[in-house]
C-alpha positions in Angstrom: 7.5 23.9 -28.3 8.9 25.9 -25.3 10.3 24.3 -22.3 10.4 25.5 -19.1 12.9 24.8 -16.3 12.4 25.1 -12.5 15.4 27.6 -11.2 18.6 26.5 -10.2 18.6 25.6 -6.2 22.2 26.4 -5.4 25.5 24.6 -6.9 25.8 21.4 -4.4 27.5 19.0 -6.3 24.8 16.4 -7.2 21.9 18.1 -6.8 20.8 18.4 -10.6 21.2 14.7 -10.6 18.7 14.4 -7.8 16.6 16.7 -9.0 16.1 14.9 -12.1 16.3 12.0 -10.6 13.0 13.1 -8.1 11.6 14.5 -11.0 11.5 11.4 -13.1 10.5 9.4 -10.2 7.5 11.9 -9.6 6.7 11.2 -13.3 6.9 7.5 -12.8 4.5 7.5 -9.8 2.2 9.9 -11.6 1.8 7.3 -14.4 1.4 4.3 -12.0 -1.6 6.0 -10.4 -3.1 7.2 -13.3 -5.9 5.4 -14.6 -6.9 6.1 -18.4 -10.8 4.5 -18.6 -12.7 4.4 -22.4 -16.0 5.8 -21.5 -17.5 2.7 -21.3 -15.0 1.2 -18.3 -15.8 4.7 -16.8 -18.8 4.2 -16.7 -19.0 0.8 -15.7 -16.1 1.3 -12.9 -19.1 4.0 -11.7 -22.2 1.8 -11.4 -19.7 -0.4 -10.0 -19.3 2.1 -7.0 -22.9 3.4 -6.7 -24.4 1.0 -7.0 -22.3 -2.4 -6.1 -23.8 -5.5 -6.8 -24.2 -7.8 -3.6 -21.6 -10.4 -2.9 -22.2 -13.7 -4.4 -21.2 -17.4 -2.5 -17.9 -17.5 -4.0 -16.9 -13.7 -3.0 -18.3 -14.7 0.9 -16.0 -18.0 1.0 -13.2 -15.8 -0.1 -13.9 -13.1 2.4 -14.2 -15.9 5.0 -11.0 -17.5 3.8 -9.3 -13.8 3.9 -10.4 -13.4 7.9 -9.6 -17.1 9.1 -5.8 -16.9 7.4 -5.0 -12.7 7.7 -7.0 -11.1 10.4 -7.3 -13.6 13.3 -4.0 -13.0 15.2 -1.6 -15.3 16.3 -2.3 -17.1 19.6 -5.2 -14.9 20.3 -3.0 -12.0 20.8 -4.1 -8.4 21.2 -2.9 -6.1 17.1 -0.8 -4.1 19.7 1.3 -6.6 20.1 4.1 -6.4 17.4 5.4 -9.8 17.7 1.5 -11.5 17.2 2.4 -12.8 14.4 5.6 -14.5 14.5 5.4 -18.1 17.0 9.1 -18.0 16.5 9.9 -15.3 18.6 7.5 -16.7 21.3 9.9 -18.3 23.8 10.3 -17.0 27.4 13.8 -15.4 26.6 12.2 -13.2 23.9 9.6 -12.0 26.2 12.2 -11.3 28.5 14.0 -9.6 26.0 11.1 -7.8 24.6 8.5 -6.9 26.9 9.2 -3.5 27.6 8.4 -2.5 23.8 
């Protein structure tokens, strides 16, 4: 088996360790989004997608549940406002502090 090895990009010290140390985390991302199916979970995971089956009573409370704690914003505040979420820095001397953000 021949190897072959990308060029040499100049003699900074460190920069072979970096480069094998990108390289290995490109090889680690490449195998965490990599998804090796058996024909029959491929097959499956596409019928799933073309044709999806309709959402049962316990999937709707979930997706209800989902919206009441994660979408509805804080207060009634508008999603611009970056601070929505957290009550704790709701007091007048943060919105003094932080209204021209």
């Amino acid at each position: 088996m021949t190897r072959l090895r990308r060029p040499s990009r100049g003699t900074r010290k460190g920069g072979t360790k970096k480069r094998r140390l990108r390289t290995r985390a490109e090889q680690a991302i490449e195998r965490h989004e990599t998804m090796v199916l058996s024909e029959r979970d491929a097959e499956a995971f596409l019928d799933a997608i073309l044709d999806p089956p309709k959402p049962n009573a316990r999937l709707r409370k979930s997706l209800d549940e989902h919206r009441r704690r994660v979408i509805t914003k804080a207060g009634g505040t508008q999603a611009t406002d970056p601070f929505a979420t957290f009550s704790e820095w709701n007091s007048p001397e943060d919105k003094k502090a932080f209204r021209d953000l």
